[in-house]
N, CA, C and O atoms as a GROMACS GRO file, in nm:
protein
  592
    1UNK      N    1  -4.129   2.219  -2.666
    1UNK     CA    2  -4.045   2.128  -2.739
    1UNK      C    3  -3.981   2.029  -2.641
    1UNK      O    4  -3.911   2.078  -2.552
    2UNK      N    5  -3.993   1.929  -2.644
    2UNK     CA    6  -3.944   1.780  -2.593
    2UNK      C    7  -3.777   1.737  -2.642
    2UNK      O    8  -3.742   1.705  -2.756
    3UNK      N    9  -3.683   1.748  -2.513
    3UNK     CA   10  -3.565   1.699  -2.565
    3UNK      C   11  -3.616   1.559  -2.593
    3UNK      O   12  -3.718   1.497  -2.563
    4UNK      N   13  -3.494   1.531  -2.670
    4UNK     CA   14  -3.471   1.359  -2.668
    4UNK      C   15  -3.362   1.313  -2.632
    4UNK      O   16  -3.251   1.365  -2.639
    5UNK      N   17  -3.406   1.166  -2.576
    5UNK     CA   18  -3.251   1.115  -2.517
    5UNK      C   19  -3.207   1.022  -2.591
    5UNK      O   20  -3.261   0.935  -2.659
    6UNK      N   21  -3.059   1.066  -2.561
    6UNK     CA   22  -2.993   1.011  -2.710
    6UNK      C   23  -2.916   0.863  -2.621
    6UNK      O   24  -2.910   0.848  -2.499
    7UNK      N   25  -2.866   0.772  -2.725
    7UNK     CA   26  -2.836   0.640  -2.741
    7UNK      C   27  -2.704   0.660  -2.618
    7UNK      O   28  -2.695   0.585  -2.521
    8UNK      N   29  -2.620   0.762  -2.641
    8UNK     CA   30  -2.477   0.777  -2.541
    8UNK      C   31  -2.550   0.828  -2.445
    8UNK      O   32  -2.497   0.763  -2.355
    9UNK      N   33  -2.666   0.922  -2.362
    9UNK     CA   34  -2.704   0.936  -2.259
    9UNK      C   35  -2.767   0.795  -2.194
    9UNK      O   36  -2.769   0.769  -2.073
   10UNK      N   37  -2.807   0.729  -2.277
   10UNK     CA   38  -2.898   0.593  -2.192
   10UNK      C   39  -2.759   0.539  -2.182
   10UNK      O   40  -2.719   0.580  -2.073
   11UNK      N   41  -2.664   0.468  -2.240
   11UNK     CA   42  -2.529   0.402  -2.204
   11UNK      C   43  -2.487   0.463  -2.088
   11UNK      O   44  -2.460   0.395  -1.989
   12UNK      N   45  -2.480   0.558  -2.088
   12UNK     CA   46  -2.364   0.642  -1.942
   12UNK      C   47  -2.498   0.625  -1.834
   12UNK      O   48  -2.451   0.624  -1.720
   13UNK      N   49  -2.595   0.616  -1.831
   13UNK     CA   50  -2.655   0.589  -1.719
   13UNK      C   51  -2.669   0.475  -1.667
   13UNK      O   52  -2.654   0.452  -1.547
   14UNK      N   53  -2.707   0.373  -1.773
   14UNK     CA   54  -2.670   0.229  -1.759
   14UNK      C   55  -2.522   0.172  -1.708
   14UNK      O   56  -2.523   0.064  -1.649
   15UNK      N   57  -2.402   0.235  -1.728
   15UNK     CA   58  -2.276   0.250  -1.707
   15UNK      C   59  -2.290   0.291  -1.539
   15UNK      O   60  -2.243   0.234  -1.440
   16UNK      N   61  -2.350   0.379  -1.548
   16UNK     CA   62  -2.378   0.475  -1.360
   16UNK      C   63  -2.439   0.365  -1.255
   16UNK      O   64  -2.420   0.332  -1.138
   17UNK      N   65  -2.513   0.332  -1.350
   17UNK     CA   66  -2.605   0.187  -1.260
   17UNK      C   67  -2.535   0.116  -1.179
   17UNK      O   68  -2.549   0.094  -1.059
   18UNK      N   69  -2.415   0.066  -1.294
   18UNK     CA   70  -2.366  -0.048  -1.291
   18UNK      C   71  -2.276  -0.074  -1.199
   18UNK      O   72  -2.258  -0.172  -1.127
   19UNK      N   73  -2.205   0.059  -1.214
   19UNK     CA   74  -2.078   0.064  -1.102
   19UNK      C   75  -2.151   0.136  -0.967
   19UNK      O   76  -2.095   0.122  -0.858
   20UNK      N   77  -2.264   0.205  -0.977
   20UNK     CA   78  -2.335   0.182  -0.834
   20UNK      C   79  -2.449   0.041  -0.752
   20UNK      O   80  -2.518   0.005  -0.656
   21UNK      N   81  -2.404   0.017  -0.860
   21UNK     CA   82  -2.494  -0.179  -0.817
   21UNK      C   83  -2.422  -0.227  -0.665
   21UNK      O   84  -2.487  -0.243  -0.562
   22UNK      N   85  -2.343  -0.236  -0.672
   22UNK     CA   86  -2.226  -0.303  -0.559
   22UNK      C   87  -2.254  -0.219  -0.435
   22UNK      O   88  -2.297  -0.262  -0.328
   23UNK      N   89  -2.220  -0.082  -0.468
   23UNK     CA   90  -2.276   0.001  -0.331
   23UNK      C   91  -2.405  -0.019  -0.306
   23UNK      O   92  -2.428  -0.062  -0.193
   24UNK      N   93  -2.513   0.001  -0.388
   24UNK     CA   94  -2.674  -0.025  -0.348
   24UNK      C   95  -2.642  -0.183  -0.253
   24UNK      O   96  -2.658  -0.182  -0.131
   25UNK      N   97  -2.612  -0.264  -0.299
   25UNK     CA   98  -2.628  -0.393  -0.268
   25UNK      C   99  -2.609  -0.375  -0.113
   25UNK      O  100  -2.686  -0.439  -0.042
   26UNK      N  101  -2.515  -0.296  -0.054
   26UNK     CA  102  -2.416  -0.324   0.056
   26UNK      C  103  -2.526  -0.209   0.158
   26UNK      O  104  -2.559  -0.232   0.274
   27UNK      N  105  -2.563  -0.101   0.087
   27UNK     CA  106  -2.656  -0.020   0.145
   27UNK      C  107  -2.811  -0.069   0.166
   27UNK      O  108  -2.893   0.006   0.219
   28UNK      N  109  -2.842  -0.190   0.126
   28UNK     CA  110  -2.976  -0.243   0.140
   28UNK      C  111  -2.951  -0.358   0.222
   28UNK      O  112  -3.045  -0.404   0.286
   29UNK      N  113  -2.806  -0.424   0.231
   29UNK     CA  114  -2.816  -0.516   0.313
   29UNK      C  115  -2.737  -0.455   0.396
   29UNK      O  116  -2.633  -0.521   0.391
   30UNK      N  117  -2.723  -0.368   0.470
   30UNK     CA  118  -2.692  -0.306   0.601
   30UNK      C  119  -2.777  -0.348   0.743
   30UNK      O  120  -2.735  -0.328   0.856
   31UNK      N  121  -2.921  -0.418   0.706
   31UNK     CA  122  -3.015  -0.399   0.802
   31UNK      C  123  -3.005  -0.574   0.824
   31UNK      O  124  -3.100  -0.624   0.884
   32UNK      N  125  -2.916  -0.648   0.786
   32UNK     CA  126  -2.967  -0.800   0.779
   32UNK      C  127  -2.793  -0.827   0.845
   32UNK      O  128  -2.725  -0.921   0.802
   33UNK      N  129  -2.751  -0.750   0.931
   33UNK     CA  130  -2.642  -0.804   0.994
   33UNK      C  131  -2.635  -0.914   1.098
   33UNK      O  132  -2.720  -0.941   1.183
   34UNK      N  133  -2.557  -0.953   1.083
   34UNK     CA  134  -2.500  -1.083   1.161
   34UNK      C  135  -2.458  -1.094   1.303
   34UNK      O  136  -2.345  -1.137   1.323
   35UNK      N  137  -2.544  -1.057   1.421
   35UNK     CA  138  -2.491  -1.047   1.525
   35UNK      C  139  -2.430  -1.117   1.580
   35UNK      O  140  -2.376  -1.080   1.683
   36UNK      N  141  -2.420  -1.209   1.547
   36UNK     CA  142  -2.340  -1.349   1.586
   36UNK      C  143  -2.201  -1.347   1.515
   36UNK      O  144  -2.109  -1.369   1.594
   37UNK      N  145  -2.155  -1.322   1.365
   37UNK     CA  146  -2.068  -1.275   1.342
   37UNK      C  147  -1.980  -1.142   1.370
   37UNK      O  148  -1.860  -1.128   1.344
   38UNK      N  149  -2.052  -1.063   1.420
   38UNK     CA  150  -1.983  -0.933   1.489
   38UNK      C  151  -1.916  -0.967   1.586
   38UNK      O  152  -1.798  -0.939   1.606
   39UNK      N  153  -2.003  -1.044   1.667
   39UNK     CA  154  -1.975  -1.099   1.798
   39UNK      C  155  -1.831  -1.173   1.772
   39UNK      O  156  -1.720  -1.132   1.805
   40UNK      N  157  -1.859  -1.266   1.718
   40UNK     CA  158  -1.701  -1.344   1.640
   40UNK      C  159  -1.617  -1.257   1.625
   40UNK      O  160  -1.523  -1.259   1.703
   41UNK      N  161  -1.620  -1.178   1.547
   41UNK     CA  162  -1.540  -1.036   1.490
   41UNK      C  163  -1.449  -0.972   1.632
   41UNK      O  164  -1.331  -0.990   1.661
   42UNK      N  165  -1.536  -0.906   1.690
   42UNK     CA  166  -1.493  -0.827   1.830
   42UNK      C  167  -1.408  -0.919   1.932
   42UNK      O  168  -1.295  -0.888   1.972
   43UNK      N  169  -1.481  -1.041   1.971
   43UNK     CA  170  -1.418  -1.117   2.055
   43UNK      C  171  -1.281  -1.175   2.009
   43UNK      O  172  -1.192  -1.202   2.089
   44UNK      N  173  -1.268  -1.196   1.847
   44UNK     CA  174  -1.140  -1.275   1.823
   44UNK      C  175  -1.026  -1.221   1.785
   44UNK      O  176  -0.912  -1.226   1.829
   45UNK      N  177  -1.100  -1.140   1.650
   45UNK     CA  178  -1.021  -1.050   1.548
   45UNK      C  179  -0.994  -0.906   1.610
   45UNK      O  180  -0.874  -0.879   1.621
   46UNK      N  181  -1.036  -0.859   1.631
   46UNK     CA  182  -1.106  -0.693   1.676
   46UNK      C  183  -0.958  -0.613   1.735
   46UNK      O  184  -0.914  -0.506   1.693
   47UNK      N  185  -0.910  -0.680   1.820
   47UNK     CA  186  -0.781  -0.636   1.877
   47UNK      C  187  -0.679  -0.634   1.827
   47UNK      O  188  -0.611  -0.531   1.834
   48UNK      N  189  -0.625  -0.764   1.750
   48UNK     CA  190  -0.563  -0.787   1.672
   48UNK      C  191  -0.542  -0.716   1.559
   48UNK      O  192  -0.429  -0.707   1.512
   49UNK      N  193  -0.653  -0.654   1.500
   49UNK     CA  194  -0.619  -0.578   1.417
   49UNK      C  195  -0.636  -0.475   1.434
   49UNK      O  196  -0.611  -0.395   1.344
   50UNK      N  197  -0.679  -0.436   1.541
   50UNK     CA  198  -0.682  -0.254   1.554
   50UNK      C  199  -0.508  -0.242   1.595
   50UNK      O  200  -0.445  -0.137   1.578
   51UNK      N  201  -0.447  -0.366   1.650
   51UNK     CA  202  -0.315  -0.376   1.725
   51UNK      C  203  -0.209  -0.298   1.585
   51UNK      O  204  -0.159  -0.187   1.566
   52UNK      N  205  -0.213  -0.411   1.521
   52UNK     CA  206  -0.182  -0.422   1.383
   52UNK      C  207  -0.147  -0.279   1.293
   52UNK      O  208  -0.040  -0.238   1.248
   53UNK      N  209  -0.336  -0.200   1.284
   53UNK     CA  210  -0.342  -0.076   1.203
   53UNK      C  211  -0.279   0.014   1.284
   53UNK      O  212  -0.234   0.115   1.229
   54UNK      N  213  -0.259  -0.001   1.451
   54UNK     CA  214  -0.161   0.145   1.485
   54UNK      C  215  -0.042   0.098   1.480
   54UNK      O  216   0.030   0.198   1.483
   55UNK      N  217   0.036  -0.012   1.473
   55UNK     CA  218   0.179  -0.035   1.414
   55UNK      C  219   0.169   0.032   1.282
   55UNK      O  220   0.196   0.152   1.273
   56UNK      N  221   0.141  -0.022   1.201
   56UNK     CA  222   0.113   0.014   1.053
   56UNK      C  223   0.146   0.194   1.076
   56UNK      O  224   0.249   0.254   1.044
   57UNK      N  225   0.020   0.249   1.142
   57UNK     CA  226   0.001   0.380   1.114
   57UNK      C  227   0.190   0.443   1.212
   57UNK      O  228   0.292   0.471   1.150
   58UNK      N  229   0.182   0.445   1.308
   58UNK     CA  230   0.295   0.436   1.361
   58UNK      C  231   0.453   0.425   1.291
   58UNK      O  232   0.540   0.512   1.295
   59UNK      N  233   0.459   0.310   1.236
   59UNK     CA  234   0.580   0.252   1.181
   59UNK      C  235   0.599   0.351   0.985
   59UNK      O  236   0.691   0.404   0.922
   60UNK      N  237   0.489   0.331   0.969
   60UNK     CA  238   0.485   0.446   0.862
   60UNK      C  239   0.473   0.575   0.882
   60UNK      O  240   0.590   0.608   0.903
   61UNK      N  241   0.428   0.640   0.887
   61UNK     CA  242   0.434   0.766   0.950
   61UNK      C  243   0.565   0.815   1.020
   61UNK      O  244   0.603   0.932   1.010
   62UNK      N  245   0.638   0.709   1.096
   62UNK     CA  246   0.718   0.783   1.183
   62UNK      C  247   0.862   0.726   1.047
   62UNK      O  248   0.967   0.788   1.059
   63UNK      N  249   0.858   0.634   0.948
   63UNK     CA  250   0.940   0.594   0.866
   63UNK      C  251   0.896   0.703   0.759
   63UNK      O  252   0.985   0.762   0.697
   64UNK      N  253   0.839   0.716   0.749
   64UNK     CA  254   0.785   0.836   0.614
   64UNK      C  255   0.850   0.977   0.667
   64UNK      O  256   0.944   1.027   0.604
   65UNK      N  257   0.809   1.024   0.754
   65UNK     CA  258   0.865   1.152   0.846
   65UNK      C  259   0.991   1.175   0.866
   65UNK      O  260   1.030   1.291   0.870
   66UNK      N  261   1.094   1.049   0.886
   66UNK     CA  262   1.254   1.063   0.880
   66UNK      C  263   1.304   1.029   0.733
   66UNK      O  264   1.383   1.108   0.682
   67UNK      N  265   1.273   0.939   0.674
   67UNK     CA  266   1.317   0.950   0.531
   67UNK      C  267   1.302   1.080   0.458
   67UNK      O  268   1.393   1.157   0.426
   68UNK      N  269   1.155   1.094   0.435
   68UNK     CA  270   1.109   1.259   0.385
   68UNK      C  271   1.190   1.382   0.446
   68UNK      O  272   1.253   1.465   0.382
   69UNK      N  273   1.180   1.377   0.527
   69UNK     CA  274   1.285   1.489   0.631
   69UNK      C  275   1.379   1.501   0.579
   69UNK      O  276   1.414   1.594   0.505
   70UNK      N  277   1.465   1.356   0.627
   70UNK     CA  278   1.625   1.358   0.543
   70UNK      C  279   1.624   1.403   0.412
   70UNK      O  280   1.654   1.518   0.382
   71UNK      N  281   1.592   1.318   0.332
   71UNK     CA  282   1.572   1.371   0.156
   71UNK      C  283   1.584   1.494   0.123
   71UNK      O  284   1.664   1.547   0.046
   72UNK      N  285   1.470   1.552   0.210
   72UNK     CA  286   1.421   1.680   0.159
   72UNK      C  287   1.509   1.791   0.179
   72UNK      O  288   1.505   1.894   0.111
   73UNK      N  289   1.607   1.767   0.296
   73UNK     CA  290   1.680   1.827   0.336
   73UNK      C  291   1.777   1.803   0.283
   73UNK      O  292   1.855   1.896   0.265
   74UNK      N  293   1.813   1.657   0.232
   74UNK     CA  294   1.971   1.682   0.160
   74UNK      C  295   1.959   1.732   0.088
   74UNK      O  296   2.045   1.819   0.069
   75UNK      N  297   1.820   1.717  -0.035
   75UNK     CA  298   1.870   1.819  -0.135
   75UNK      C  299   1.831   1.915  -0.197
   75UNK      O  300   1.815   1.948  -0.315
   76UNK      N  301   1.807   1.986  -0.024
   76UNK     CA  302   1.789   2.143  -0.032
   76UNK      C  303   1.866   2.186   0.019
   76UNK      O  304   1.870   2.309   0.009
   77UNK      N  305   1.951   2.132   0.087
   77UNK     CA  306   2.052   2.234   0.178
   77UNK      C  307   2.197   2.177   0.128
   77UNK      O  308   2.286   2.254   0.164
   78UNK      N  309   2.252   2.047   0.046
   78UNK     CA  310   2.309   2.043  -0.012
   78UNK      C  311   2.345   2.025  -0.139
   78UNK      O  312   2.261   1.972  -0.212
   79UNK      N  313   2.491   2.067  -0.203
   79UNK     CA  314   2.506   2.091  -0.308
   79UNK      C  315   2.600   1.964  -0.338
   79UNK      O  316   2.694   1.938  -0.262
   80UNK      N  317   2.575   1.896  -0.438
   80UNK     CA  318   2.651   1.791  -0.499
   80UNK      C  319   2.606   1.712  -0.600
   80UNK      O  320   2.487   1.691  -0.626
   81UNK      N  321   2.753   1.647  -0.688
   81UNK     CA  322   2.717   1.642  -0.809
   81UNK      C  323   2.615   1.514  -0.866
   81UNK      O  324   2.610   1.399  -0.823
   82UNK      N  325   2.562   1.556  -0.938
   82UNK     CA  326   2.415   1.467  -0.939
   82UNK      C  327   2.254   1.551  -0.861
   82UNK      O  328   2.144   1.505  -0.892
   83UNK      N  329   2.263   1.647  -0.782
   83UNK     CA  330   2.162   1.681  -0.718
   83UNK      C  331   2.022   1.660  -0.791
   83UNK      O  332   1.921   1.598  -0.759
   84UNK      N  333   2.056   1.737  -0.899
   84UNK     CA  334   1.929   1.741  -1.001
   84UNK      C  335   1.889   1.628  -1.029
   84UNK      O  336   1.780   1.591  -0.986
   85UNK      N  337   1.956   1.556  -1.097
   85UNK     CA  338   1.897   1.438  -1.111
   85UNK      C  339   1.824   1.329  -0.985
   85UNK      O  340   1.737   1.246  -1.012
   86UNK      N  341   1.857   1.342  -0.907
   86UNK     CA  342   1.809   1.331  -0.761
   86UNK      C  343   1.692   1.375  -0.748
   86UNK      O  344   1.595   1.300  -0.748
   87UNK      N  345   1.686   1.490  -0.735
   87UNK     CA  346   1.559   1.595  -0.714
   87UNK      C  347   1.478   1.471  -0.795
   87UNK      O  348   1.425   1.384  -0.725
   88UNK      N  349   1.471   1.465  -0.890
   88UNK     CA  350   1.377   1.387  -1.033
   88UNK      C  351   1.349   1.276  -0.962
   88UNK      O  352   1.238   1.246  -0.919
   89UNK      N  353   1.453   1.211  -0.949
   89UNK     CA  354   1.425   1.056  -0.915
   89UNK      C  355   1.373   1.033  -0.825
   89UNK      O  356   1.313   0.926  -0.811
   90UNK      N  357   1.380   1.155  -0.709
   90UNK     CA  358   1.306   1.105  -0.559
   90UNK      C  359   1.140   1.069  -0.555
   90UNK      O  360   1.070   1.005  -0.478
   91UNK      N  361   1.113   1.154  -0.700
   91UNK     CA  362   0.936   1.174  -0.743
   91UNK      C  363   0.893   1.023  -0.770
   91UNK      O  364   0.790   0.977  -0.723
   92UNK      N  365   0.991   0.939  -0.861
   92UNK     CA  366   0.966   0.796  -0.876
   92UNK      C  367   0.831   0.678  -0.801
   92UNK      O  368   0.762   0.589  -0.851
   93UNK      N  369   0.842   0.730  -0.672
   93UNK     CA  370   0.750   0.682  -0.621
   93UNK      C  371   0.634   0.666  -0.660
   93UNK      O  372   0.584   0.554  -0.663
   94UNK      N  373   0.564   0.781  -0.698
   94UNK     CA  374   0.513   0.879  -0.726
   94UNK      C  375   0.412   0.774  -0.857
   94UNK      O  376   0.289   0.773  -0.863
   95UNK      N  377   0.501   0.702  -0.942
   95UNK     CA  378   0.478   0.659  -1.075
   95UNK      C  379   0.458   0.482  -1.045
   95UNK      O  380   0.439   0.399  -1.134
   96UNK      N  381   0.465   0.458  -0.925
   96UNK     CA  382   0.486   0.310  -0.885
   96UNK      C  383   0.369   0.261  -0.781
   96UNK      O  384   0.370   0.300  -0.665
   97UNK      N  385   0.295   0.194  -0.820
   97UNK     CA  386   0.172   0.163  -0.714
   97UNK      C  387   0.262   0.067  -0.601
   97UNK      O  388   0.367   0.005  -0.615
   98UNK      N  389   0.173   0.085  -0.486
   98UNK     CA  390   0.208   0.017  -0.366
   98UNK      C  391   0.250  -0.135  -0.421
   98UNK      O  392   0.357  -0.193  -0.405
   99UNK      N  393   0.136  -0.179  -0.487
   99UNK     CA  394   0.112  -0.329  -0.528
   99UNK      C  395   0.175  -0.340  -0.623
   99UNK      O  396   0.104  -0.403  -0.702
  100UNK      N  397   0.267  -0.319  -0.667
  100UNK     CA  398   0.346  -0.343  -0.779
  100UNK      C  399   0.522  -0.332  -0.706
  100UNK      O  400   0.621  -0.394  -0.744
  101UNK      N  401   0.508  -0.227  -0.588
  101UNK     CA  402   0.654  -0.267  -0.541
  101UNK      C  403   0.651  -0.361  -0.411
  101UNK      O  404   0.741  -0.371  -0.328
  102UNK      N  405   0.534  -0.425  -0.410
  102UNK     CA  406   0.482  -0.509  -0.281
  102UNK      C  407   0.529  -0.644  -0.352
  102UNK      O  408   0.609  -0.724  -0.303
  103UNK      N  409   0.481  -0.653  -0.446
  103UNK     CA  410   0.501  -0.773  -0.510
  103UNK      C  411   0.662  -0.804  -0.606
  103UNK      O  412   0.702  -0.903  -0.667
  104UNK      N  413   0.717  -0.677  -0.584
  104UNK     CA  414   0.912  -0.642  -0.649
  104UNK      C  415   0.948  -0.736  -0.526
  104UNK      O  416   0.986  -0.852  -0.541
  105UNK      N  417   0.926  -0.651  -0.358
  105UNK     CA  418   0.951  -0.726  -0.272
  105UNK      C  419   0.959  -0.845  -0.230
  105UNK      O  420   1.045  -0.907  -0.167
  106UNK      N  421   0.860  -0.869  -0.272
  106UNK     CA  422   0.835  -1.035  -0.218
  106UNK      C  423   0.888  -1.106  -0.313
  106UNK      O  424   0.947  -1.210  -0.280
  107UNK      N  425   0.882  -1.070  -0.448
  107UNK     CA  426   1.001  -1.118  -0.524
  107UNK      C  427   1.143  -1.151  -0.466
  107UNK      O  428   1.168  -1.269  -0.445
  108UNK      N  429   1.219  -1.076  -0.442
  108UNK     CA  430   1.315  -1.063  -0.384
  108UNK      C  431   1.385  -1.080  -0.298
  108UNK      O  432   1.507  -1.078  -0.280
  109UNK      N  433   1.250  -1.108  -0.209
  109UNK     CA  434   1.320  -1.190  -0.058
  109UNK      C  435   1.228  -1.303   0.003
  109UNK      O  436   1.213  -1.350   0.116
  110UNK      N  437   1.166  -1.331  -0.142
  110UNK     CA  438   1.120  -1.460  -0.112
  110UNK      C  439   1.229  -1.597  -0.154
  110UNK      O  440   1.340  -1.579  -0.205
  111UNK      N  441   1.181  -1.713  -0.126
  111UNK     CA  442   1.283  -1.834  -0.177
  111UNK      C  443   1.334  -1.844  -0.320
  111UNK      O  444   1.274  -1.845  -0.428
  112UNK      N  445   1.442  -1.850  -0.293
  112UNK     CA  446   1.520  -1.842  -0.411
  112UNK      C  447   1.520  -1.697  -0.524
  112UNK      O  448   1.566  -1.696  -0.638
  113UNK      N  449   1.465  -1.600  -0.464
  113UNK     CA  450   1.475  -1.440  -0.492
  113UNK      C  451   1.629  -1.416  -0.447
  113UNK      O  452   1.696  -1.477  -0.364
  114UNK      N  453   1.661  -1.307  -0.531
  114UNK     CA  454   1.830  -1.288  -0.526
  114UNK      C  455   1.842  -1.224  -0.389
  114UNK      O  456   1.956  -1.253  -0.352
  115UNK      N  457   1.789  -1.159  -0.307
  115UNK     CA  458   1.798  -1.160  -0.161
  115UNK      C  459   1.850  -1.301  -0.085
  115UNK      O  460   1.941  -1.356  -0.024
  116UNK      N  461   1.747  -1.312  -0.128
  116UNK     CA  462   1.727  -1.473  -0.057
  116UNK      C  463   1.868  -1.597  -0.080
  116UNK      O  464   1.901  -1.697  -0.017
  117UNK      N  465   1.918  -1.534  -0.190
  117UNK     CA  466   2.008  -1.628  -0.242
  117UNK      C  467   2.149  -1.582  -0.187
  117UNK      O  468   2.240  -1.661  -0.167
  118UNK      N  469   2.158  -1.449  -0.165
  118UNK     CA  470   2.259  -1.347  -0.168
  118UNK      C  471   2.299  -1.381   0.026
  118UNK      O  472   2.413  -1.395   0.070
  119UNK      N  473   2.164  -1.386   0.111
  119UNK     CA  474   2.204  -1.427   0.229
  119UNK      C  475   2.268  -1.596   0.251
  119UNK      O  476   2.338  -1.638   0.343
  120UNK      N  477   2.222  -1.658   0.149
  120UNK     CA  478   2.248  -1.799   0.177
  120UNK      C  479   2.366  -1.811   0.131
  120UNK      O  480   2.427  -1.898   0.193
  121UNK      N  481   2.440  -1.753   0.035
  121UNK     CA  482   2.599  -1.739  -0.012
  121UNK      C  483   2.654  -1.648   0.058
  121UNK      O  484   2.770  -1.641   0.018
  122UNK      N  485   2.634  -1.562   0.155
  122UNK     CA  486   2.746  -1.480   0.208
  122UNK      C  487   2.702  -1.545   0.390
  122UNK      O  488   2.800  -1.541   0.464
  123UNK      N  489   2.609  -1.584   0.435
  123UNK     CA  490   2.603  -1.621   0.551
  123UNK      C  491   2.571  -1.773   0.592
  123UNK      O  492   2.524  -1.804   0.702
  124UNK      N  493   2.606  -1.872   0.480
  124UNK     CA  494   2.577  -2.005   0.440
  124UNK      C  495   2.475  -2.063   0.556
  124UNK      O  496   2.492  -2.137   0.653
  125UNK      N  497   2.344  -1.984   0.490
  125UNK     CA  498   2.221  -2.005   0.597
  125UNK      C  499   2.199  -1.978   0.734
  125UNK      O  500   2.088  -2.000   0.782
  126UNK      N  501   2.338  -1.911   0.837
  126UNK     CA  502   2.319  -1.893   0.909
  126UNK      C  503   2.198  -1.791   1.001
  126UNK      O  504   2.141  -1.806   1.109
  127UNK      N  505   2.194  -1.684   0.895
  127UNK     CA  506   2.097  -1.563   0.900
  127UNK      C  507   2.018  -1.577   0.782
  127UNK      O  508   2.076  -1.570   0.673
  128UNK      N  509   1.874  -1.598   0.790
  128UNK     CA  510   1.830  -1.558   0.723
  128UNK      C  511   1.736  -1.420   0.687
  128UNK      O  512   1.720  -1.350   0.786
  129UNK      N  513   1.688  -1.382   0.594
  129UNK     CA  514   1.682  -1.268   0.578
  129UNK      C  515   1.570  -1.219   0.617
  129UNK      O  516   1.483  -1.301   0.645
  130UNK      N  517   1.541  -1.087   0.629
  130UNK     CA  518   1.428  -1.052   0.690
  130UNK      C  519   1.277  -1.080   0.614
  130UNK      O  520   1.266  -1.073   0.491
  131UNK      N  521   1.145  -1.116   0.719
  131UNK     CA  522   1.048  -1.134   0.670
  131UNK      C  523   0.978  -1.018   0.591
  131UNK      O  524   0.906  -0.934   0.646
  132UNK      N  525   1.009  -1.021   0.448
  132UNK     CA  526   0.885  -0.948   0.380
  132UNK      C  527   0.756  -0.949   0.418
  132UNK      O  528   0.702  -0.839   0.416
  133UNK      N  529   0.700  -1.029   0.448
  133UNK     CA  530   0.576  -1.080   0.459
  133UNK      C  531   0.513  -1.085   0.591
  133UNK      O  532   0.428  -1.170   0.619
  134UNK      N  533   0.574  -0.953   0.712
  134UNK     CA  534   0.553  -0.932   0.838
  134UNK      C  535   0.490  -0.763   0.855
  134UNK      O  536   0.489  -0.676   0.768
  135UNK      N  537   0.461  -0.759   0.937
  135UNK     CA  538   0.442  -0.587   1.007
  135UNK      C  539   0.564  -0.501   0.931
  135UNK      O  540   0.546  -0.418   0.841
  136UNK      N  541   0.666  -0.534   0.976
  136UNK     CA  542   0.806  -0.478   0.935
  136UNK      C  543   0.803  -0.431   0.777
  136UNK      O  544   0.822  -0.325   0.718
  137UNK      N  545   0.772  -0.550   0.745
  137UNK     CA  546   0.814  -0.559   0.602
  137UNK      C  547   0.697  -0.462   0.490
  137UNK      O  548   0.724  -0.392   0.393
  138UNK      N  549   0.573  -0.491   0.549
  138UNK     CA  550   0.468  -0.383   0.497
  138UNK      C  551   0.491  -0.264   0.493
  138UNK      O  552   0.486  -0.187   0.396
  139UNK      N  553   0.523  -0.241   0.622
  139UNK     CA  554   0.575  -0.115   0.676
  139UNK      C  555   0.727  -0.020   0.605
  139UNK      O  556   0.742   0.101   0.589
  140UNK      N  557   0.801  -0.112   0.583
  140UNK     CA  558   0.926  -0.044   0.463
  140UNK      C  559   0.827  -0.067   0.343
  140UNK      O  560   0.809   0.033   0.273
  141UNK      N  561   0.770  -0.166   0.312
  141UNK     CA  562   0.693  -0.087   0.134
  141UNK      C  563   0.643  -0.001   0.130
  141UNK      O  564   0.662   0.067   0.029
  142UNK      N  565   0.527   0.060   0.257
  142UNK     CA  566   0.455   0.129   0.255
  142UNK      C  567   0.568   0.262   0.305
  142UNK      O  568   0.518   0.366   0.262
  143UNK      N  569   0.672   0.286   0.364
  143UNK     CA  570   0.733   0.392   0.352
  143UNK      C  571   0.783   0.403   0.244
  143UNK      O  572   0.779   0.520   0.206
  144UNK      N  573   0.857   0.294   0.130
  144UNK     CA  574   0.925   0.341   0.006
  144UNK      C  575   0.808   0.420  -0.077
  144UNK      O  576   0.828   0.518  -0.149
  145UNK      N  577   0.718   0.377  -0.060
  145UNK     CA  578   0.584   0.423  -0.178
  145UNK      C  579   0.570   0.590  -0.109
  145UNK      O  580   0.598   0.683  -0.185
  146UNK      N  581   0.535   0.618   0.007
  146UNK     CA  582   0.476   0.721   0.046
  146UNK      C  583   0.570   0.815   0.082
  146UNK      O  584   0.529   0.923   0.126
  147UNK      N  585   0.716   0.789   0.068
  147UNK     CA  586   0.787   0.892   0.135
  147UNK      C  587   0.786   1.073   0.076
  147UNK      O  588   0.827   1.164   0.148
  148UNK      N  589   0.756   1.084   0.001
  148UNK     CA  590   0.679   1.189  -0.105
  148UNK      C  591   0.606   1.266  -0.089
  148UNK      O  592   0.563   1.331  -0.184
   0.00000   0.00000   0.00000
């Protein structure tokens, strides 16, 4: 006896295809690289951003490790009112993609963002506020998101 294939098995394979199309593509053109662009790559970029990903890894990690630490420790080893609700809220992260509090940020301390506005009325432009949009600034989003 001969199964048959039904109308929802041909869809989900056609579906399988589809979202493996992009990888095939990248796995067949693996062999048609650009030595001349690598070359570009290594000589210009290459340092720069390996510089970059161990700040990153560094500055997070070692910001994730003292926040988490602290936290975890206040409120396990102390007692005060609100704790519980604390406990709850610290999970928050948890429910918030990187790119969604990347872009709260830059809201906020971009031009004319209430950061932005808040330094220009209390320090009448003398200081302005810190770059979101630096090493630094990645680096506190990416600890608020991951401290967890």
């Amino acid at each position: 006896m001969q199964k048959q294939t039904s109308p929802f098995q041909i869809a989900t394979y056609l579906m399988g295809l589809l979202v493996a199309l992009p990888f095939m593509v990248i796995l067949l053109s693996w062999g048609e690289i650009d030595q001349e662009i690598w070359g570009h790559l290594l000589d210009y970029l290459f340092i720069d951003l390996l510089t970059n990903t161990l700040w990153l890894i560094l500055g997070v990690g070692g910001g994730v490790l003292v926040l988490g630490t602290a936290l975890a420790w206040l409120t396990t080893m102390c007692e005060f009112p609100g704790r519980k609700i604390f406990d709850w809220a610290l999970m928050l992260p948890f429910a918030i993609p990187a790119y969604v509090l990347a872009f709260v940020m830059l809201d906020l301390f971009s031009y004319g963002g209430p950061i932005y506005n808040g330094f220009q009325t209390f320090f009448g432009g003398m200081i302005s506020p810190p770059d979101i949009q630096s090493t630094g600034g990645v680096i506190t989003v990416f600890v608020l998101v991951f401290y967890p």
